[in-house]
C-alpha distance (Angstrom), angle and dihedral (degrees) to the residues before:
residue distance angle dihedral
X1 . . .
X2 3.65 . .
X3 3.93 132.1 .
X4 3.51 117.8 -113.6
X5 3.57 124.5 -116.3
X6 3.86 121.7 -92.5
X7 3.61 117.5 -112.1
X8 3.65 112.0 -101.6
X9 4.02 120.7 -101.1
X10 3.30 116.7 -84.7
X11 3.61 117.4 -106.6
X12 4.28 114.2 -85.3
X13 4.12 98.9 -149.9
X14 3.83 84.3 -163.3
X15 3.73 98.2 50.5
X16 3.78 81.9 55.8
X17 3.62 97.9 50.1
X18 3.98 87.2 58.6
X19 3.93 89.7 53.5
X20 3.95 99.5 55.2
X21 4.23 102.0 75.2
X22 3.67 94.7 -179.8
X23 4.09 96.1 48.4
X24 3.74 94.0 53.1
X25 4.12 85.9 45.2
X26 3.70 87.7 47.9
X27 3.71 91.6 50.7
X28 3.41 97.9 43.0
X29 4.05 97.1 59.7
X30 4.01 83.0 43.8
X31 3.89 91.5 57.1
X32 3.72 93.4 41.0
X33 4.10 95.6 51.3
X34 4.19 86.9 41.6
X35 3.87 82.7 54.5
X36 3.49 90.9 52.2
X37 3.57 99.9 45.6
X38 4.01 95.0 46.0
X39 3.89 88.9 47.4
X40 3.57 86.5 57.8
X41 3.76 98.6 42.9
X42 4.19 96.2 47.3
X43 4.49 93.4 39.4
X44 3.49 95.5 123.2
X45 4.01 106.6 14.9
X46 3.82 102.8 59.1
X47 4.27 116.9 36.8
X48 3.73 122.1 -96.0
X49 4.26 93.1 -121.8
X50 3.78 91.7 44.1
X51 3.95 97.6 50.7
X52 3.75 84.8 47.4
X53 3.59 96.2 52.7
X54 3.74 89.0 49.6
X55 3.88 95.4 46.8
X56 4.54 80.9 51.5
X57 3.79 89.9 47.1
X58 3.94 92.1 47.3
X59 3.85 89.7 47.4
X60 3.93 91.7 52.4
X61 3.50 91.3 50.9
X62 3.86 102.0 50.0
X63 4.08 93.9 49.0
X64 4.02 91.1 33.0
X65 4.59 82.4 90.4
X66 4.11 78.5 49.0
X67 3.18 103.2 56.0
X68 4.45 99.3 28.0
X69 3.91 97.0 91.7
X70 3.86 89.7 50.9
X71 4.04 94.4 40.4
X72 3.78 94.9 53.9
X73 3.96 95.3 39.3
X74 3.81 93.5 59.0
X75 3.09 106.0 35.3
X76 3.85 127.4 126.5
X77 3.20 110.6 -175.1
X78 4.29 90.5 107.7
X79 3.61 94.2 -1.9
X80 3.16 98.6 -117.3
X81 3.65 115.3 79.7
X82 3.72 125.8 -88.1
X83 3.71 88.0 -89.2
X84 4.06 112.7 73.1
């Protein structure tokens, strides 16, 4: 009698993000002109240091599912991973 076949893995959206070169180029020219253009449109209503801060919190956020896989891998903090 023979085994049957393990499903396939389901589908990692992220790991699929990091194999489409022109998307991510795409999207980074859109983010960088919509940074522009809502720099321009909030100079003088919302602070300098606090739209900054936003702009570095927004950044951490959208390459935190990046950089995950590698964070909880390496790190030492228990030695074994985040995951237990």
């Amino acid at each position: 009698m023979t085994t049957p076949a393990p499903p396939p893995p389901a589908p990692d959206p992220v790991r699929w993000l990091n194999n489409q070169p022109y998307l991510l180029l795409s999207l980074t020219a859109l983010f960088w002109a919509g940074n522009i253009v809502l720099g321009r449109y909030v100079a003088g209503h919302v602070p300098p240091m606090t739209l900054s801060c936003v702009r570095w919190i927004g950044a951490f956020f959208m390459l935190l599912p990046f950089a995950w896989p590698h964070l909880a891998r390496d790190c030492r903090c228990c030695g074994r991973g985040f995951r237990s």
